[in-house]
C-alpha positions as CSV (number, residue, x, y, z in Angstrom):
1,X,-12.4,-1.0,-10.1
2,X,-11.7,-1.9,-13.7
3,X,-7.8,-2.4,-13.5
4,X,-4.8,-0.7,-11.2
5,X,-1.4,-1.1,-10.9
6,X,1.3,-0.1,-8.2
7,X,-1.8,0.9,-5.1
8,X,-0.7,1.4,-1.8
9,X,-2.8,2.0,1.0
10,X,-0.6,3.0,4.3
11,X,-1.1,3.8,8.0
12,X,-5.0,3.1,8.2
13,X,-7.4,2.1,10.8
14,X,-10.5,0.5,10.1
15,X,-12.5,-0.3,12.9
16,X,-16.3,-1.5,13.4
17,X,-17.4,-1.6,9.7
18,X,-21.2,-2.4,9.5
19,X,-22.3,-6.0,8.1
20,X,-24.7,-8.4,7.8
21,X,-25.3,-11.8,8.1
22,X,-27.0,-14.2,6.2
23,X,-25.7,-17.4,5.1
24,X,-22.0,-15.7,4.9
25,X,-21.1,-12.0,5.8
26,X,-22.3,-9.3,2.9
27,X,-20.1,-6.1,3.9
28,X,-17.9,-5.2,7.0
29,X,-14.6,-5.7,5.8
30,X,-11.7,-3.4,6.1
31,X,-10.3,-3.3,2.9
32,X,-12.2,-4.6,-0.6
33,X,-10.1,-5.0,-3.5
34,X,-12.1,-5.8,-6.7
35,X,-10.9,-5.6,-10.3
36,X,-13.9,-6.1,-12.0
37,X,-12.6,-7.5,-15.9
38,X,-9.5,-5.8,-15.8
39,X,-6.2,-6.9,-14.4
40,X,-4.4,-5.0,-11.3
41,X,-1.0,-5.5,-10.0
42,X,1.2,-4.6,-6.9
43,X,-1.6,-3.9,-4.9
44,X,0.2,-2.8,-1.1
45,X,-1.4,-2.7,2.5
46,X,0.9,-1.9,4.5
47,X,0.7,-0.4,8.4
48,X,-2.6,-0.7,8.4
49,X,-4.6,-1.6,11.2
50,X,-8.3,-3.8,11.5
51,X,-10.5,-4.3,14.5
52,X,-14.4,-5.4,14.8
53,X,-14.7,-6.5,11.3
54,X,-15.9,-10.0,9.8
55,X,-12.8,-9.7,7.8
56,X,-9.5,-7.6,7.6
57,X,-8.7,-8.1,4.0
58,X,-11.5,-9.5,1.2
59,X,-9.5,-10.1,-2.6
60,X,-13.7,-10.5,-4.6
61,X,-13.5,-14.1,-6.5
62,X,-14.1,-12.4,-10.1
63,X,-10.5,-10.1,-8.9
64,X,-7.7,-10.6,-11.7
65,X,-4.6,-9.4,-9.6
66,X,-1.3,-10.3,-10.2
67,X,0.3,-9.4,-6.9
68,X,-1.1,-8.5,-3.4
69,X,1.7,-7.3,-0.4
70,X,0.0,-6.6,3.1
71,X,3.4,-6.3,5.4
72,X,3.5,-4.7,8.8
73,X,-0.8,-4.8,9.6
74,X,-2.4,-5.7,12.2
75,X,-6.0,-7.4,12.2
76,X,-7.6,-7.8,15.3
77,X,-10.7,-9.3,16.5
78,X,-11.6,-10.3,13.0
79,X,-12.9,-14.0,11.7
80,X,-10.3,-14.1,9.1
81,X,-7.4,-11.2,8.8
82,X,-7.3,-11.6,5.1
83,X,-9.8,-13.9,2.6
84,X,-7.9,-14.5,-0.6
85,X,-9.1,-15.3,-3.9
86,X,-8.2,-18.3,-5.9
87,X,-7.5,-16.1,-8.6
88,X,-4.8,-14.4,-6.5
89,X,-1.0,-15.3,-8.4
90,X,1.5,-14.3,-6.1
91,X,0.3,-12.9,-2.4
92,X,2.9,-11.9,0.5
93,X,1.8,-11.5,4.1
94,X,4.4,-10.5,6.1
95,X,3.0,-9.4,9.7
């Protein structure tokens, strides 16, 4: 929260986060990555496995973050493996 630089978050399995839903899904994701006013950069997920979760990967819609790597991670039986924000500048998924 409040600004990060050079994060990495490797060989980590998330699985069956608790949720619930409304109109739209209010917890239950694998990873969260919000900035509050502050800006982060070279944020990495990498390795990681999801399973059983709304979502693999949630970037918050007030998140400055200048680059977001998830390479090598595996998100299964999730709506969406990763829910970027429009705020996101440069975001790599590779695998």
């Amino acid at each position: 929260t409040n600004g990060s630089s050079n994060i990495r978050i490797e060989n980590v399995t998330v699985d069956s986060m608790p949720f619930v839903k409304t109109s739209f899904y209010n917890g239950g994701k694998g990873f969260t990555i919000q900035t509050g006013s502050s800006e982060s950069s070279n944020i990495t997920i990498i390795g990681c496995k999801v399973r059983n979760c709304p979502y693999g990967v949630s970037i918050d819609t007030r998140t400055k973050v200048d680059k977001v790597y998830i390479l090598d991670s595996e998100f299964v039986n999730c709506l969406a493996g990763v829910v970027p924000s429009s705020t996101v500048k440069t975001f790599t998924d590779i695998g």
